[in-house]
Every structure is written in C-alpha cells, then in structure tokens.
N, C-alpha and C positions, 0 to 999 in steps of 0.2 A: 380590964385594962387593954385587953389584946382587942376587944371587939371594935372598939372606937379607932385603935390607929388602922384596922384594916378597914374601913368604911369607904376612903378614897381608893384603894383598890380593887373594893368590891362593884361601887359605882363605874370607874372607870369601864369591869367587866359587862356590867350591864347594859352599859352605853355601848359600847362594841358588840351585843347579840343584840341588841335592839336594833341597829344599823343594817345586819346581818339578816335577821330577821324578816327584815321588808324588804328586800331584795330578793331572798328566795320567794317570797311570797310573790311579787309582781313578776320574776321568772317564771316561776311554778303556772301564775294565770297565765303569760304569752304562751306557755307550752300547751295546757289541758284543759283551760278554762272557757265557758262560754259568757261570764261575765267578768267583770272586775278591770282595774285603772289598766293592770296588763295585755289583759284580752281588747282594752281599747284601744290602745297604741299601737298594740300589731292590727287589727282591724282597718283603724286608721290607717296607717301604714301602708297594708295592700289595696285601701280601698285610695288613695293617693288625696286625705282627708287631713291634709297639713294641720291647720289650726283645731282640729280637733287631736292632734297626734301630740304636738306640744302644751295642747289645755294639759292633758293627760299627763306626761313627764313635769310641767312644772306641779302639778295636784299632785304628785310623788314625792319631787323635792318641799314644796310646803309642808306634808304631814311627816318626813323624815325630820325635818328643822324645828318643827314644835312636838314629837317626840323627845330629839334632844333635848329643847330647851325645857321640857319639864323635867326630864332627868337630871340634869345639870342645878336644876330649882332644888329639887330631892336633895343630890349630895350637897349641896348648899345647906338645905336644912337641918340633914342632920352629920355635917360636919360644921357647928358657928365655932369650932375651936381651935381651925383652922385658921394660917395666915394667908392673906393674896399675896404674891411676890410679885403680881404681872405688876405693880404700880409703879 
C-alpha cells in the first residue's frame, strides 16, 4: 500500500537527477572533454562559430525535454490511479 502512494514522489525525484544529471554532464564536457555537445559550445564559442554554438544548446534543450517527457510517460504509467487536477 505504501509503494503505490510514494510512486509520484519517487518520480518526481527522478525527474529532478535526471535534470541534474545532464547538466553536470555538459559541464563536466566544457571543463575536460575533447568531444561531446559541451566541448562543442565552448569550441564554438572561442572559435566565434555562432550557429554551430546554438545548434549545440538547442541539441541540449531537445534531449533534456524528451528525457522528461518520457519520464513524465513513466510516472503516467505507473501511477493510472492517479487524478489530473490541472483540468
């Protein structure tokens, strides 16, 4: 009984290190990396390579936004006995 009402909390968590997650991760590449979406922005960046500098930050924000959204699908799933209140 207890597993099922903690599900939207535990989601919730997960959605917040997932977040979390790629951030350090595209940090971690601008700092030490010689490849990856971070190492290309800063690359970009100094190399004064604008639209390759923004490909890079929106290719960040799209795979952040469909990580959520399949988390979001998850706790969806296995919470259907939940109510929506946004309606």
């Amino acid at each position: 009984m207890i597993l099922p009402a903690a599900v939207p909390t535990i989601f919730t968590g997960v959605r917040l290190a997932g977040a979390y997650s790629i951030l350090v991760l595209v940090a971690a590449e601008m700092v030490g990396a010689k490849a990856g979406l971070g190492y290309l922005i800063n690359y970009a960046q100094y190399n004064f390579a604008i639209p390759d500098m923004y490909a890079g930050i929106i290719t960040i924000s799209a795979i952040g936004l469909v990580v959520n959204q399949l988390l979001v699908a998850g706790e969806r799933r296995f919470s259907t006995w939940r109510v929506d209140v946004t309606a």
